[in-house]
C-alpha positions as YAML, in Angstrom:
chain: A
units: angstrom
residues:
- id: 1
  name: UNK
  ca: [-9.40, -3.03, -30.57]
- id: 2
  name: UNK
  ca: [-8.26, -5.01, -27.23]
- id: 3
  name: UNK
  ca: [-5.61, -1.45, -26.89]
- id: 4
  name: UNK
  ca: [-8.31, 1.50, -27.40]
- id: 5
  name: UNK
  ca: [-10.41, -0.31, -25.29]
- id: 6
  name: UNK
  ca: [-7.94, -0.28, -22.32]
- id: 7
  name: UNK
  ca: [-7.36, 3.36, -23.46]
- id: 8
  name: UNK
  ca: [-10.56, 3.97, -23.11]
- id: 9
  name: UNK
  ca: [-10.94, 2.09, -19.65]
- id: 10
  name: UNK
  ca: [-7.55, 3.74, -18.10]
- id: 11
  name: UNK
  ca: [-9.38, 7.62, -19.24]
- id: 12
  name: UNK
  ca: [-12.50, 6.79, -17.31]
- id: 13
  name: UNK
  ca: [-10.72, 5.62, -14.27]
- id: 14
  name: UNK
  ca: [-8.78, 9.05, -14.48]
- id: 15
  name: UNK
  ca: [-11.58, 11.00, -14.87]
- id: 16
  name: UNK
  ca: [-13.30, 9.55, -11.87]
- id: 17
  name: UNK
  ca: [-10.46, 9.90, -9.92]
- id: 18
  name: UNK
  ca: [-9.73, 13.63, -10.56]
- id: 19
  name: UNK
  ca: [-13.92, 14.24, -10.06]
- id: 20
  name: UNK
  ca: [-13.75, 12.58, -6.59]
- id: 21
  name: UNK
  ca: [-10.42, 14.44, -5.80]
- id: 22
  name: UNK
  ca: [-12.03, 17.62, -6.85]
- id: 23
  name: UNK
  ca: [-15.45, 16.65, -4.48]
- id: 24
  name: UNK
  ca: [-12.94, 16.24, -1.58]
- id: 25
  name: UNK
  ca: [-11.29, 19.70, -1.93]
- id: 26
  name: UNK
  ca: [-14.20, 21.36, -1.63]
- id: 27
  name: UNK
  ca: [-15.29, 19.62, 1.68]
- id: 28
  name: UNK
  ca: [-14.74, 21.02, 5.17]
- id: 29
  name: UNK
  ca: [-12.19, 19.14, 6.33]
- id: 30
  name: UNK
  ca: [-14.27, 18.60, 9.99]
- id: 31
  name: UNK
  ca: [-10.82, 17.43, 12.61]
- id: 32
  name: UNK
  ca: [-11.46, 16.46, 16.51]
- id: 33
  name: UNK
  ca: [-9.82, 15.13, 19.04]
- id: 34
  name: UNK
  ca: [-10.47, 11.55, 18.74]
- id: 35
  name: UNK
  ca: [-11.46, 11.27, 15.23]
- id: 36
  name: UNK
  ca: [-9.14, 8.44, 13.16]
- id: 37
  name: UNK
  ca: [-6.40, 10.01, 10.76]
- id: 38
  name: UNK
  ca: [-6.36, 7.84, 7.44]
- id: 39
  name: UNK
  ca: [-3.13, 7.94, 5.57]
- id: 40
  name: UNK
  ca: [-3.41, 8.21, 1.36]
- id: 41
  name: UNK
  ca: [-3.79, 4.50, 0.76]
- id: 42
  name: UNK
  ca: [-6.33, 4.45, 2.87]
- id: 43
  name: UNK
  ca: [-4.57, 2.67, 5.76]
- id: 44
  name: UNK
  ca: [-5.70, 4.03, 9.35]
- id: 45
  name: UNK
  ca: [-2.55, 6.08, 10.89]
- id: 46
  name: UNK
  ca: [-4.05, 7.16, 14.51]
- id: 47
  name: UNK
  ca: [-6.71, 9.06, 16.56]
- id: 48
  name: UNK
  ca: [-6.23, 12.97, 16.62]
- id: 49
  name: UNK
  ca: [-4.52, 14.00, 19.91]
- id: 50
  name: UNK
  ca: [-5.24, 17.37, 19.36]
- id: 51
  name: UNK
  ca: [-6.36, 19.94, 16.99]
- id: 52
  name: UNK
  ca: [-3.86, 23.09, 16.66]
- id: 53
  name: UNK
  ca: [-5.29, 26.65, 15.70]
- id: 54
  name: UNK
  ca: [-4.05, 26.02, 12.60]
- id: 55
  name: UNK
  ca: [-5.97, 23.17, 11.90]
- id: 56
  name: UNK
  ca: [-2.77, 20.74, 12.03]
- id: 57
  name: UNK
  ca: [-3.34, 17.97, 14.26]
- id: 58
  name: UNK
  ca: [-1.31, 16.33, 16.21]
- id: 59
  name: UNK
  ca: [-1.26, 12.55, 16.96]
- id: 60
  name: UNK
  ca: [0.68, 9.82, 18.84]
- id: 61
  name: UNK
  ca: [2.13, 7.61, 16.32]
- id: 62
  name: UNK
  ca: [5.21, 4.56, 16.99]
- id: 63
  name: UNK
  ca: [5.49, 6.17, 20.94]
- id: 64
  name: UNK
  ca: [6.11, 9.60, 19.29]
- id: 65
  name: UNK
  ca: [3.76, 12.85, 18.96]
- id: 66
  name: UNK
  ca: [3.35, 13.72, 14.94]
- id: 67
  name: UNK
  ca: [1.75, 16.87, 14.14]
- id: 68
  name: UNK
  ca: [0.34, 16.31, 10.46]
- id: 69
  name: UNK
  ca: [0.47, 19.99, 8.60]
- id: 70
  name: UNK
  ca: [-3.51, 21.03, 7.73]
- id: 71
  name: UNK
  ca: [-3.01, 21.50, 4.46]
- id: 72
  name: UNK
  ca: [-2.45, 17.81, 4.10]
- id: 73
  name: UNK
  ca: [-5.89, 17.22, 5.06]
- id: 74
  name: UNK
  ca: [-9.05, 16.28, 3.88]
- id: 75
  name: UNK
  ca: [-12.40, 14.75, 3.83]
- id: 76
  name: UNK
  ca: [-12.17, 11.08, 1.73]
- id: 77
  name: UNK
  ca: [-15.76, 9.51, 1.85]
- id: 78
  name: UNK
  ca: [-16.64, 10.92, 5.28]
- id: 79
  name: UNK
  ca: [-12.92, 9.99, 6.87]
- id: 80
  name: UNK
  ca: [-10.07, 12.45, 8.06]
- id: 81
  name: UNK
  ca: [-7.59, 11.64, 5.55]
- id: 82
  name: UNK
  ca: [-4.04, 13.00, 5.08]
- id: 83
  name: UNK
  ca: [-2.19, 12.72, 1.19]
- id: 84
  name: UNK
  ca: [0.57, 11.48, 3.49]
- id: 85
  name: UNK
  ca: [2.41, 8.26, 3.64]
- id: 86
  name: UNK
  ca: [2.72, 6.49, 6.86]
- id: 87
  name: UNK
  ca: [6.38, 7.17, 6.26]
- id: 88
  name: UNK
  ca: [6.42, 10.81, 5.11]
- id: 89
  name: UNK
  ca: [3.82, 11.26, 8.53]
- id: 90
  name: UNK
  ca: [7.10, 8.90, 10.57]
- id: 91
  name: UNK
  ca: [9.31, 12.00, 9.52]
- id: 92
  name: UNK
  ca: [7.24, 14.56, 10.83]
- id: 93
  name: UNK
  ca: [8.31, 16.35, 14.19]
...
């Protein structure tokens, strides 16, 4: 009993996460100069520098300018929000 009803609890948690995943695609991701750049555990990276045609933007992270690739981006409960690791972000040029 105690094992389908963790089953049952890990499904929903899942499910709720692929739904809000899904919600976020579909947003505009809205980038400025200014606005904070969240990294994917939620942790805040920087402000936006600048916004490339592209929609990349760049920022000034550890003394060093990091341009983070727009198709990293998106909109995570109304915050600019890369699926980037402050690490993976470290190694960008």
């Amino acid at each position: 009993m105690k094992k389908s009803l963790l089953a049952v609890a890990v499904l929903a948690v899942i499910g709720l996460s692929a739904g809000a995943y899904a919600n976020d695609a579909s947003s505009p991701v809205i980038a400025h100069k200014g606005k904070m750049l969240y990294a994917a555990n939620g942790g805040r990276l920087a402000s936006v520098y600048r916004v490339d045609d592209d929609g990349a933007v760049a920022l000034i992270l550890d003394g060093k300018m990091r341009v983070v690739p727009a198709d990293t981006l998106s909109m995570v409960d109304g915050k600019l929000t890369t699926r980037l690791s402050k690490s993976d972000v470290l190694s960008l040029r």
